[in-house]
C-alpha positions as CSV (number, residue, x, y, z in Angstrom):
1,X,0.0,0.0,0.0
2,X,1.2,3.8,-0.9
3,X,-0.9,5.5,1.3
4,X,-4.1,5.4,4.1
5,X,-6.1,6.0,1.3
6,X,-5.5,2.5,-0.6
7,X,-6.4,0.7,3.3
8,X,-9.5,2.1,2.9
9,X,-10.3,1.4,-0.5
10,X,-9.1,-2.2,0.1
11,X,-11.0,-2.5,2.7
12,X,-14.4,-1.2,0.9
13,X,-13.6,-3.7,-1.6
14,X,-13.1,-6.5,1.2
15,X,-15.8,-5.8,3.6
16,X,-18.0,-3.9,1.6
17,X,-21.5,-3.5,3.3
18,X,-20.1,-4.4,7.2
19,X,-20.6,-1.7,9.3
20,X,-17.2,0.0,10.0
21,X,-18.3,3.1,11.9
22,X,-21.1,3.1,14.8
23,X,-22.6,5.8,17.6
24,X,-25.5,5.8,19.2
25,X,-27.8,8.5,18.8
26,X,-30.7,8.8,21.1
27,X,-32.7,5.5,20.6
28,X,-31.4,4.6,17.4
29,X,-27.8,3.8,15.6
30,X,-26.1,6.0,13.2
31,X,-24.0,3.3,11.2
32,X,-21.4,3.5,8.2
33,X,-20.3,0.6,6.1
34,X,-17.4,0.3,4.6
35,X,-18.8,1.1,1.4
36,X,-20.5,4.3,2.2
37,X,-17.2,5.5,4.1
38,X,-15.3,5.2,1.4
39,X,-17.7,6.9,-1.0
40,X,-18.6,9.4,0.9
41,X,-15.1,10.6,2.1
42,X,-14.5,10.4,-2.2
43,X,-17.9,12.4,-2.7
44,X,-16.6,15.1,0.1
45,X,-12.7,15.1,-1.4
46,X,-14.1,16.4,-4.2
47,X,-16.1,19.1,-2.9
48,X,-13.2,20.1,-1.1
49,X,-11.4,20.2,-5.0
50,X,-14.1,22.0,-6.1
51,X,-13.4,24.6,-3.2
52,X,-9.7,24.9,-4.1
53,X,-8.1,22.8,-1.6
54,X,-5.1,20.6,-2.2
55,X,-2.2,18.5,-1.9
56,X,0.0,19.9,1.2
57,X,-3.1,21.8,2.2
58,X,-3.5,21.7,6.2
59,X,-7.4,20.5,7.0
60,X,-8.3,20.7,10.7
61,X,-10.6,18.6,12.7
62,X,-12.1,19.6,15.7
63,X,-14.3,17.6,17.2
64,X,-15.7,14.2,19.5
65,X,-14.8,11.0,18.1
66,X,-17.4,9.7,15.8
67,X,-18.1,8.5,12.5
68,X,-18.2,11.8,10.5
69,X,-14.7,12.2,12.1
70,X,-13.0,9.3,9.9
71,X,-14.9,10.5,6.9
72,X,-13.7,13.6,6.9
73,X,-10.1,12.2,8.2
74,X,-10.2,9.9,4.9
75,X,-11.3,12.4,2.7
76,X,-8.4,15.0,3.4
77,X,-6.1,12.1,2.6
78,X,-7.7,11.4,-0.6
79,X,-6.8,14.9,-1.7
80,X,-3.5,14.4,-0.8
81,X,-3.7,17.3,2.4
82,X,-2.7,17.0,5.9
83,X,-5.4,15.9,8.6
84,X,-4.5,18.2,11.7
85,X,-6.6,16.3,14.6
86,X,-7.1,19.0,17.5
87,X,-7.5,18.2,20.8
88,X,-10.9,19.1,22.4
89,X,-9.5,19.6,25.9
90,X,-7.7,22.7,24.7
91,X,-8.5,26.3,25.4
92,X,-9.4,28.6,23.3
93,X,-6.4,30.6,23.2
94,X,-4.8,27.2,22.8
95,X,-6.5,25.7,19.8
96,X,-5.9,29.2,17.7
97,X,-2.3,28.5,18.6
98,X,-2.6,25.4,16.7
99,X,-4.8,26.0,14.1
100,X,-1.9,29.6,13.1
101,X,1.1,27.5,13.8
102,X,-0.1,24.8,11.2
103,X,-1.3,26.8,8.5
104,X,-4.5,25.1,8.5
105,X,-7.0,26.3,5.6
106,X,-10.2,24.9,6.7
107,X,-11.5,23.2,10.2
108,X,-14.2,20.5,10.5
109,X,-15.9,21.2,13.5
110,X,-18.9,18.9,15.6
111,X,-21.6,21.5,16.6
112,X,-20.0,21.3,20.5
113,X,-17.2,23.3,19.0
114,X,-18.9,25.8,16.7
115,X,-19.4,28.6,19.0
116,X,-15.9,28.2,20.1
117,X,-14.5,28.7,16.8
118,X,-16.5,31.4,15.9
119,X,-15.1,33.5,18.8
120,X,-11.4,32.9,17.3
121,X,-10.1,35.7,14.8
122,X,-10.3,32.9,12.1
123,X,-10.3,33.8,8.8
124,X,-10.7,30.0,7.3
125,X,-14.0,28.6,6.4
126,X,-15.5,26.1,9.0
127,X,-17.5,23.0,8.5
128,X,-20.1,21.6,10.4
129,X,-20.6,18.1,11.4
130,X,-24.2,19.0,12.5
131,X,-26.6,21.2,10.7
132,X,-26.3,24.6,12.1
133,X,-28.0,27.8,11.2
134,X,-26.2,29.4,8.9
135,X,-23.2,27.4,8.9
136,X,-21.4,25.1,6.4
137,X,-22.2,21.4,6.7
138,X,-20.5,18.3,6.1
139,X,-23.8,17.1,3.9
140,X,-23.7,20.2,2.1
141,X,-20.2,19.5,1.5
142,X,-20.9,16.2,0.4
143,X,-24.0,17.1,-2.2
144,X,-21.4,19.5,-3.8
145,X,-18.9,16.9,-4.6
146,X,-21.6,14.4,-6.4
147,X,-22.0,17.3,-8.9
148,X,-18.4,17.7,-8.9
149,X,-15.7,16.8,-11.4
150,X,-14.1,12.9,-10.6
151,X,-11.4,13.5,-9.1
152,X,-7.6,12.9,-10.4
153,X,-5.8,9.7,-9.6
154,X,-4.4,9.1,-6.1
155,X,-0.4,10.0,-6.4
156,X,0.2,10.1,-2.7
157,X,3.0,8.1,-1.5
158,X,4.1,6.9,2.0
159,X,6.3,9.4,1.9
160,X,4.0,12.2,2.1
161,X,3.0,13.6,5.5
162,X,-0.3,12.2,6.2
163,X,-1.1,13.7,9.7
164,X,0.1,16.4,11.8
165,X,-0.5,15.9,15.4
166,X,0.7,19.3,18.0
167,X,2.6,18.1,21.5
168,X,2.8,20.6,24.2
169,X,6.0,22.5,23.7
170,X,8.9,23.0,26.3
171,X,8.7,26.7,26.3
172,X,5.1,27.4,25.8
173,X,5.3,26.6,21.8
174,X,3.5,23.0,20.3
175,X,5.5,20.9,18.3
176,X,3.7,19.7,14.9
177,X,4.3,16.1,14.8
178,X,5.0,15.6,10.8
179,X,3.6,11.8,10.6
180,X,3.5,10.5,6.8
181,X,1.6,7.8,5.1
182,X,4.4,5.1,5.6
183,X,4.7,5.9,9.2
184,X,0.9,5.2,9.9
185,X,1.2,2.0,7.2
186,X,4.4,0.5,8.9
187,X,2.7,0.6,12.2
188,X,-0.4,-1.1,11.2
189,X,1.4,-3.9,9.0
190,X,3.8,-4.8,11.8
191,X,0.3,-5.0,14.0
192,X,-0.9,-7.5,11.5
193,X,2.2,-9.7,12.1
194,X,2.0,-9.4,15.7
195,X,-1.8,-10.5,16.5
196,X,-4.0,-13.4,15.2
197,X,-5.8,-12.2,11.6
198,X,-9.3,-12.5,14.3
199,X,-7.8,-9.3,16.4
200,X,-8.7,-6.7,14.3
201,X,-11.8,-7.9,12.5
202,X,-13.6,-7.3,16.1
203,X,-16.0,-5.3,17.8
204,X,-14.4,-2.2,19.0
205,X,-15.2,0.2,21.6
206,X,-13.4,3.5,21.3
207,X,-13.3,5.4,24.4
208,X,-10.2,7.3,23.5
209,X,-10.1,10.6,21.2
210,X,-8.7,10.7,17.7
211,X,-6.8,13.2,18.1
212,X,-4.7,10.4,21.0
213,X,-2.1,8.8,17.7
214,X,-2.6,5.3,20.1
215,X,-5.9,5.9,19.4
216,X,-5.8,6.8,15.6
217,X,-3.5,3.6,14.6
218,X,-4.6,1.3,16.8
219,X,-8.1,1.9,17.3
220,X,-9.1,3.2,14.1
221,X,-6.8,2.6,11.1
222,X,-6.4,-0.5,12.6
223,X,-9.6,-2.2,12.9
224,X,-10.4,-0.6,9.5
225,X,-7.9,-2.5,7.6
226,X,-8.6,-5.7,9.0
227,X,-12.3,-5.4,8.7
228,X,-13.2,-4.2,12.5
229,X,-16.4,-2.8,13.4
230,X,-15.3,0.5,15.5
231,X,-18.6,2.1,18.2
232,X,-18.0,5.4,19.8
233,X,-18.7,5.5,22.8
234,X,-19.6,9.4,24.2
235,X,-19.1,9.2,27.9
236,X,-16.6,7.5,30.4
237,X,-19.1,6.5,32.9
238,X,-18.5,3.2,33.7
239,X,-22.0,2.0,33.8
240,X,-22.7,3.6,30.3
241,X,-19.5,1.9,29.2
242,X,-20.6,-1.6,30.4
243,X,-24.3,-0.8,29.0
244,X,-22.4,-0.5,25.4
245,X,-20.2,-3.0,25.6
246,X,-23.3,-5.3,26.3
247,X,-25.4,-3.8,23.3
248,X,-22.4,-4.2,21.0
249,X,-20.8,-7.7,21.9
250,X,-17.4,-5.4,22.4
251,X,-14.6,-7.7,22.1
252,X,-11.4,-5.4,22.6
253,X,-11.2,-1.5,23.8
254,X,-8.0,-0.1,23.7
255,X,-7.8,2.2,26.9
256,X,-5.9,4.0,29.5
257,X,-4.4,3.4,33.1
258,X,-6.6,5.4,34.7
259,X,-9.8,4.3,33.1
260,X,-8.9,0.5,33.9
261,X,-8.5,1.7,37.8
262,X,-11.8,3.4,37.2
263,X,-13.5,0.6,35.8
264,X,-12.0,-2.1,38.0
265,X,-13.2,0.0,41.1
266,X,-16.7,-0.1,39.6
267,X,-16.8,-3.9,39.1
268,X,-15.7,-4.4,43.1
269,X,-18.1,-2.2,44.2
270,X,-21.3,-3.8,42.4
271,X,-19.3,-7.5,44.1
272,X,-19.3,-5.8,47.5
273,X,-23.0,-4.3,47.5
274,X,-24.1,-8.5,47.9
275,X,-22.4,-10.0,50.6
276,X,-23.4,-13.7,49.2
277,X,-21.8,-12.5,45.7
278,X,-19.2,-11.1,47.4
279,X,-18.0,-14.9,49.0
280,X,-18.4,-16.7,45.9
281,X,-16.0,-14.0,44.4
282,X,-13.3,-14.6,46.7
283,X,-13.4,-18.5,46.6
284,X,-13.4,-17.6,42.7
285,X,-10.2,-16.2,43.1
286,X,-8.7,-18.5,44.7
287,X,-8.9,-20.6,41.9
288,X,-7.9,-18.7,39.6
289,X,-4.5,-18.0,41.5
290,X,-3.6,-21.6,40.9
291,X,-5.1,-22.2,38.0
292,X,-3.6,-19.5,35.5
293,X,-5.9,-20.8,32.1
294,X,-7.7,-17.6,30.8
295,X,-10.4,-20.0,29.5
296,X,-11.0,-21.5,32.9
297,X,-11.3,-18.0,34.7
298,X,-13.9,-16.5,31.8
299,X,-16.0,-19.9,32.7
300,X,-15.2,-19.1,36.8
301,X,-16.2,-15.6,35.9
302,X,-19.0,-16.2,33.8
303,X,-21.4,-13.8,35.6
304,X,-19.0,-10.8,35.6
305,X,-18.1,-11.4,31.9
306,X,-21.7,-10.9,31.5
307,X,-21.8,-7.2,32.9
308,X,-19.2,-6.5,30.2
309,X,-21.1,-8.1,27.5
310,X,-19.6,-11.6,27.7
311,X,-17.6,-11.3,24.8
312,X,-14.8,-8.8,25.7
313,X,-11.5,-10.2,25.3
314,X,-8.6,-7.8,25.7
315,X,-7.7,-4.8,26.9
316,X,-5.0,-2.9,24.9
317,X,-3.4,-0.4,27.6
318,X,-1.0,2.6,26.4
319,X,-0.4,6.1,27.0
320,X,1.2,5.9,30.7
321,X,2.6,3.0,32.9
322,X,0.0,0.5,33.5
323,X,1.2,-0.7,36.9
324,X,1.7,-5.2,37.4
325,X,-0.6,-5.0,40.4
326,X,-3.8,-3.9,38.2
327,X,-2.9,-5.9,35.1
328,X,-3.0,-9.0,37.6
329,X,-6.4,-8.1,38.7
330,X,-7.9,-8.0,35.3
331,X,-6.3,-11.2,34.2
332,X,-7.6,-13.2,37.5
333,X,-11.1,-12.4,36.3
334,X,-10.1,-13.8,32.8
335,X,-9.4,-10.7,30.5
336,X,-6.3,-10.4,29.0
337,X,-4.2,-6.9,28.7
338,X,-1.6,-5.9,26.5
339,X,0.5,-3.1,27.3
340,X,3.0,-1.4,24.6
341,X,4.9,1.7,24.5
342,X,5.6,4.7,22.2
343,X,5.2,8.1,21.8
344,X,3.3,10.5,18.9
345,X,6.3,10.9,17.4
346,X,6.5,7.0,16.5
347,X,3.5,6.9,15.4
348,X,3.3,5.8,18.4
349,X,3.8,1.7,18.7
350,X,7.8,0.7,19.6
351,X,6.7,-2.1,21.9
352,X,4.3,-4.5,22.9
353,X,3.9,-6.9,24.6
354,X,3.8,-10.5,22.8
355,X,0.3,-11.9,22.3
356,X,0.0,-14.5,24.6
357,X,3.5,-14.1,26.6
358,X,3.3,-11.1,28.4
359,X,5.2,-9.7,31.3
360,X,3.9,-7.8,33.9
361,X,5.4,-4.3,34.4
362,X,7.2,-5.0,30.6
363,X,6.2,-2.6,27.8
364,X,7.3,-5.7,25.5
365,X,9.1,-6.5,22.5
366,X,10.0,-3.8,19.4
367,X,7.3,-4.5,16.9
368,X,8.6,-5.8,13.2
369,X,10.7,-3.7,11.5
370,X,11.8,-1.2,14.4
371,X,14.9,-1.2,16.4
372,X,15.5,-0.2,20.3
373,X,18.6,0.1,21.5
374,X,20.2,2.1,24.9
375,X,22.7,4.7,25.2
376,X,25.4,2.9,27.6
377,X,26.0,6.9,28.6
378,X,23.0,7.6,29.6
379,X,20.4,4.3,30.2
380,X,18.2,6.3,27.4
381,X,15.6,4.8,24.9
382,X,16.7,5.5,21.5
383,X,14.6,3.8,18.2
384,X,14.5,3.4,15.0
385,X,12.2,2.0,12.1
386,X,9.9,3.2,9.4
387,X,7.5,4.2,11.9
388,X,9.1,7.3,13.3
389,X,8.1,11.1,12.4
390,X,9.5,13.1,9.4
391,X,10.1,15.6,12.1
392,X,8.4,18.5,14.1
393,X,6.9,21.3,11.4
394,X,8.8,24.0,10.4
395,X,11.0,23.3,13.6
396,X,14.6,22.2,12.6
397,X,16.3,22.9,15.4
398,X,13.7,20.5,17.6
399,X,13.9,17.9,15.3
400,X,17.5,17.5,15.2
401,X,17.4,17.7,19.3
402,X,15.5,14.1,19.2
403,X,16.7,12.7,15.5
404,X,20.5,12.4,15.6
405,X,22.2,9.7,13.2
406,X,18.7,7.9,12.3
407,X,18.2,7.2,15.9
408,X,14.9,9.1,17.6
409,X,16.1,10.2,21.3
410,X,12.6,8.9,23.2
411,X,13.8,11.0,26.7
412,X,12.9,7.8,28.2
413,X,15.6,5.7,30.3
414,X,15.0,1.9,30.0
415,X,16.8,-1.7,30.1
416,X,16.2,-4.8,28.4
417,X,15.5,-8.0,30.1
418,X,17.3,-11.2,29.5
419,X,14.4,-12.3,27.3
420,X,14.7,-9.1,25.4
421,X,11.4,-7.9,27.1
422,X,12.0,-3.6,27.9
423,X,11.4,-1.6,31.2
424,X,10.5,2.1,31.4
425,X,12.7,3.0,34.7
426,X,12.4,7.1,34.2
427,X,12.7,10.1,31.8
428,X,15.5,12.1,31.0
429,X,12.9,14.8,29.7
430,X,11.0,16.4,32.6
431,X,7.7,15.3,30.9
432,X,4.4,14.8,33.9
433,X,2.6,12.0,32.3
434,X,-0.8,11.8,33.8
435,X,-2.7,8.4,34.6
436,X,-4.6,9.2,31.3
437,X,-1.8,9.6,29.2
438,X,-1.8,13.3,28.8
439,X,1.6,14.7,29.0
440,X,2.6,17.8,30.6
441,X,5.7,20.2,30.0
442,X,7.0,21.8,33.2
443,X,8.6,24.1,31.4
444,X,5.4,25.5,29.8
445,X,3.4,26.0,32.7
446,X,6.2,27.7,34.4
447,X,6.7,30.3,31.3
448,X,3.1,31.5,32.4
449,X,3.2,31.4,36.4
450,X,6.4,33.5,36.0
451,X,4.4,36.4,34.6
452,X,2.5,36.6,37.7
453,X,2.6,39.4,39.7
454,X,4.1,37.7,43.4
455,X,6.1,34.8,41.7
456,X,9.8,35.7,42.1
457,X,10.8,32.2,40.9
458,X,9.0,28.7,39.9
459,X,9.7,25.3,39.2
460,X,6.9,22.7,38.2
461,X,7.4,19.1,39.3
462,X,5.2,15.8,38.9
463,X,4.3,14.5,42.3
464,X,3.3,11.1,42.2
465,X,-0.2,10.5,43.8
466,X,-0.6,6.7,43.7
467,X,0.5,5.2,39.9
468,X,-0.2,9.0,38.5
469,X,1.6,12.0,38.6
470,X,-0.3,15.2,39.8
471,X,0.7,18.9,38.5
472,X,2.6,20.6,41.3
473,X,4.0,24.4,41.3
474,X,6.9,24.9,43.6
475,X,7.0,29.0,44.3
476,X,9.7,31.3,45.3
477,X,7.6,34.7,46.3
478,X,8.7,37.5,45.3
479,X,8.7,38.7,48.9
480,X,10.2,42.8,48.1
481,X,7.0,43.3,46.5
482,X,4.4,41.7,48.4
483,X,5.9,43.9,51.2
484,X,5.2,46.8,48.7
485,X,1.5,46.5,48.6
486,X,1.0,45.6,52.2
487,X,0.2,42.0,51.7
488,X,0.9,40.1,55.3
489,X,2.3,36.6,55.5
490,X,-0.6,34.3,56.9
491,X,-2.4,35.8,52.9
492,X,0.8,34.6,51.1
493,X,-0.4,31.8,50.2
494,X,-3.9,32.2,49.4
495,X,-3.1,35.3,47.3
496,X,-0.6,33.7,45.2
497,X,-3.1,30.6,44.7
498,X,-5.7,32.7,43.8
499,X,-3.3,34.5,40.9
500,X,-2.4,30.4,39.9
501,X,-6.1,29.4,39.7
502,X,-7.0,32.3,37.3
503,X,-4.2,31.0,35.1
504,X,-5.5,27.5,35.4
505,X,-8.5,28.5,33.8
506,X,-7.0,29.6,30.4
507,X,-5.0,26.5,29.9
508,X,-6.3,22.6,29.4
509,X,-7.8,20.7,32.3
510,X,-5.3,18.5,32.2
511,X,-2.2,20.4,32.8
512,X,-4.3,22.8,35.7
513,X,-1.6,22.9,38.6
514,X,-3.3,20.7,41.8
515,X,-0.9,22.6,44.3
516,X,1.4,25.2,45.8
517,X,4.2,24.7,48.0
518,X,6.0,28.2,48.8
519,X,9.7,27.5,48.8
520,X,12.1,29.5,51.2
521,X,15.6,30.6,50.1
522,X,16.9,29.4,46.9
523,X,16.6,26.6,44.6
524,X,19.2,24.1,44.2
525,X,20.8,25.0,40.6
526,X,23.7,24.2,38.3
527,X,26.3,26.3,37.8
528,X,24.3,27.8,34.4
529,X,21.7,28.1,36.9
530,X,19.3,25.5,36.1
531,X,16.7,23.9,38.9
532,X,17.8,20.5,40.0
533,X,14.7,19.2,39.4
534,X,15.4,15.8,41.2
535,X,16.9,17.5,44.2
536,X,14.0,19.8,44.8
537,X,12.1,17.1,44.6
538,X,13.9,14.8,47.2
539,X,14.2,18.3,49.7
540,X,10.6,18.2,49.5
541,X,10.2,14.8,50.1
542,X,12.5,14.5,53.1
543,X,10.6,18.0,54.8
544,X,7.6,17.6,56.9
545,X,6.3,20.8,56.4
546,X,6.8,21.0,53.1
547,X,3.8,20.5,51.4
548,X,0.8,22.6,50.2
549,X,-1.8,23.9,51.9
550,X,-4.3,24.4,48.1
551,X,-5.4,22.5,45.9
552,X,-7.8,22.4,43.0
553,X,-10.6,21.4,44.9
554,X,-9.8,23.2,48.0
C-alpha cells in the first residue's frame, strides 16, 4: 500500500457493506459501512477540490470522536492534504495557537465546538458536522462533490505527510508532529504480524479521542484494515460503558491506566454491595490463582463477563505505565491486557507486549521492523524504524534535538531483560505524564506562572499520587513586592493561589496545577543556573512541612 487511502479502499472492496463506523444517537444507531465510508469521504474530497483545496493543504478537525470524524479524516487524505486532529480539551487561546502554527485552511468542526470557533479571529471557512444555522455542513459539502468533477488519480505516496499531530512545547510553543503515510502503514502492517488475523476484525469500543495517535493507529486505522467494526462511545461512565459494551458484543477497547483503575473500582463495588456475591467472588479467586488458564477463569467468571457483554477479550493499555498490580487483577477475572509503549512521534507503537507471553510491568518487545537500543552513557531509549516522524513542522532545530544519526532520542531511560522484554525505569525529559496519558511540560506551565505578579521564581514538578503523577508548582515569592503592597504573611499563600487558579482556567484541564508549596531561600541550581529538578524534589520529600496547603478542589 502507498498511502491510508489505498487501506480504505481495500477495505471497501473487502468488507463492503459491514458496518465499519457506529454511535448511538438517542434510541437509534447512526452506522457506516465500509462502502458508504469510502464513497462518501471520495464524494466530500471532491467538494473540497471543487473549493480549491489541495495537496500539502493543512485541514483541521475539531471535534468528539465519531463516525463523521474518519470521513472527513479519509477524505483530506484522498486529496492528498494534511489531517491536523485538534484536541478538544484545549483552550481557546490554545486551539488558535494550533490551528496559526499549522497553517490550517479549513477546520471540521462537531456543533460542541462551533461557537468556540466562531469566537477565534479565524479567517478560514468552518465545516459543520451537524446542521447549524447558517453554517457550512459536512452534507452540504458532500452534495457538492456528487456534482463535482471525478477527481484525479491518487499519487500520494508513504512518503508524504499524512497527519500532523501538536505536543505541548517546552517553552510554551507545540511541536507539529509531521507523521506521513508510511509511518501510519508500517505501524499497522507490523500490528498484523503481531496479532491473530481474528484481532482486528472485532468489535471495538473506542473510548479514547482521535486526536490520541494510540488511538488513531490502533483503534481506528487498525480495525479498518482488518475489517473491524469501531462504536464510539460518548461518555466514560463506567456504567454507560458496560451498558455498550453489552449492546455491542465489544470484544477489545483499547484504553488508558486510569480508566482501567476506574473501571475495576466499579466492578468491586457492584461484588461488595451483595455479601453472598461477594463470597463466591473470593473463593473464585482462589482458583484462579492456581489455575492461570484464561479460559478456565472466563468460565469461573462467567457472571461478571456478562456485565461487560460476555464477549470482551482484551484490553490494549497505552499512554502511561500501567502498573503489574492492576494488570494482575484483570487477568484473575479472565481478560487479558496488552500493554506497549511509544510516543506521537513514533506513530506511536515501539513495543508491545507479545500476544499471549506477556510480562507484567514489561512494555514488550519492538514490533517488526523497528529497532530499540540504549545509550550505555545515559540508560536512554533510542529507536529506529519506518514508523518514526519526518520531524516536528517548520521546527529544525527541535527535530534534530531528538533525531541524531537515524536514531529518535525517546527521553525515556529503559533496560532490556534477558528475554529481550524492555522496562520504562524514568525520563530524562521532565515530561508529567498523567494516569490518562496526557503529557505535561513543566517548562510551559512555568513560562506562564512566572508572569505573575508575586512569583519571584518557579519550578513545576510531577508529584506522584498513587501510579499517577499530579501537576505541582513549587514558588519562590517575590517577597520585596508583596511587602510593597502591604500583603501580610498568613495571605501569602492564598493570594498567590488565587493568581495560579485564574491561570489554570486559560490553559487545558489536564495540565491545571493541583498545588502550591512556597519554597524558602533558593533553589538548588547548576552552575548555568538551572533547577535541579530531582533534588528539589527529594528536599521536599525529606521536609515535613513542606507540602501545600491548596489544591484544585480546596
Amino acid at each position: 500500500m502507498q498511502n491510508l487511502f489505498e487501506l480504505l479502499e481495500k477495505s471497501a472492496s473487502r468488507f463492503g457493506e459491514k458496518t465499519a463506523l457506529q454511535i448511538r444517537d438517542g434510541l437509534s444507531w447512526r452506522k457506516v459501512s465500509f462502502r458508504q465510508l469510502h464513497d462518501t469521504a471520495q464524494s466530500l474530497a471532491m467538494g473540497l477540490k471543487a473549493r480549491g483545496f489541495g495537496k500539502g493543504d493543512a485541514l483541521a478537525i475539531l471535534s468528539e470522536s465519531r463516525p463523521e470524524w474518519g470521513i472527513a479524516f479519509f477524505a483530506i487524505l484522498r486529496l492528498g492534504s494534511v489531517a491536523v486532529p485538534v484536541d478538544k480539551l484545549l483552550k481557546k487561546n490554545e486551539i488558535q495557537h494550533v490551528l496559526e502554527t499549522s497553517g490550517a485552511k479549513l477546520v471540521f468542526s462537531s456543533g460542541k465546538y462551533l461557537e468556540l470557533l466562531k469566537e477565534l479571529p479565524l479567517k478560514i471557512p468552518i465545516i459543520s458536522f451537524d446542521e447549524s444555522p447558517g453554517a457550512l455542513t459536512l452534507s452540504q459539502e458532500i452534495e457538492t462533490g456528487l456534482k463535482s468533477p471525478p477527481l484525479e488519480e491518487n499519487k500520494t505516496t508513504r512518503d508524504d505527510v499524512a497527519v500532523m499531530i501538536f505536543t505541548s512545547g517546552t517553552t510554551g510553543n507545540p511541536k507539529g508532529v509531521m507523521l506521513t503515510h508510511g509511518n501510519f502503514l508500517s505501524n499497522v502492517e507490523a500490528f498484523s504480524q503481531i496479532f491473530p488475523p481474528n484481532f482486528f476484525s472485532s468489535n471495538f469500543l473506542s473510548i479514547l479521542p482521535l486526536n490520541h495517535c494510540f488511538e488513531l493507529t490502533g483503534g481506528f486505522l487498525t480495525p479498518l484494515f482488518g475489517g473491524g467494526t469501531i462504536t464510539y462511545q460518548d461518555t466514560l461512565k463506567p456504567n454507560q460503558v458496560l451498558q455498550r459494551m453489552c449492546e455491542t458484543s465489544t470484544e477489545i477497547m483499547l484504553t488508558v491506566p486510569a480508566f482501567l483503575e476506574v473501571l475495576y473500582r466499579n466492578v468491586m463495588h457492584h461484588i461488595e454491595e451483595s455479601p453472598s456475591i461477594q463470597k463466591k467472588f473470593e473463593f473464585a479467586l482462589k482458583l484462579a490463582s492456581f489455575f492461570p488458564i484464561q479460559a478456565f477463569r472466563r468460565y469461573l467468571f462467567k457472571d461478571l463477563h456478562a456485565l461487560f457483554g460476555g464477549r470482551l477479550r482484551y484490553f490494549v493499555s497505552g499512554g502511561a505505565p500501567l502498573s503489574g498490580e492492576l494488570q494482575d487483577a484483570f487477568e484473575k477475572l479472565g481478560f487479558t491486557v496488552i500493554q506497549g509503549y511509544g510516543l506521537t512521534e513514533t506513530t506511536p507503537v515501539l513495543t508491545v507486549n507479545p500476544f499471549r507471553a506477556t510480562r507484567k510491568n514489561s512494555v514488550g518487545k519492538p514490533i517488526p521492523g523497528v529497532e530499540i537500543k540504549i545509550d550505555e552513557a545515559t540508560g536512554e531509549i533510542l529507536a529506529k524504524g519506518p514508523n518514526i516522524m519526518k520531524g516536528y513542522y517548520k521546527n529544525p532545530e527541535a527535530t534534530e534535538e531528538v533525531l541524531k544519526d537515524g536514531w529518535f532520542h525517546t527521553g525515556d531511560i529503559g533496560y532490556f531483560d534477558k528475554d529481550g522484554y524492555l522496562y520504562i525505569s524514568g525520563r530524562l525529559k521532565n515530561l508529567i505524564v498523567t494516569s490518562a496519558g496526557k503529557k505535561v511540560f513543566p517548562e510551559e506551565l512555568e513560562e506562564k506562572l512566572k508572569s505573575l505578579p508575586y512569583v519571584k521564581e518557579v519550578c513545576v514538578l510531577g508529584r506522584k499520587k498513587g501510579l499517577e503523577e499530579e501537576v505541582v508548582a513549587v514558588v519562590i515569592p517575590d517577597e520585596e513586592k508583596l511587602k510593597k503592597d502591604g500583603i501580610p504573611d498568613n495571605e501569602i499563600h492564598t493570594k498567590i493561589w488565587d493568581e495560579i487558579k485564574a491561570a489554570n482556567a486559560g490553559i487545558a484541564e489536564y495540565k491545571h496545577i493541583k498545588d502550591l508549596i512556597l519554597w524558602k531561600g533558593e533553589f538548588p541550581k547548576t552552575t548555568t543556573l538551572k533547577v535541579k529538578r530531582k533534588e528539589l524534589e527529594k528536599l521536599i520529600e525529606e521536609t515535613p512541612k513542606m507540602k501545600g496547603a491548596a489544591s484544585e478542589g480546596g
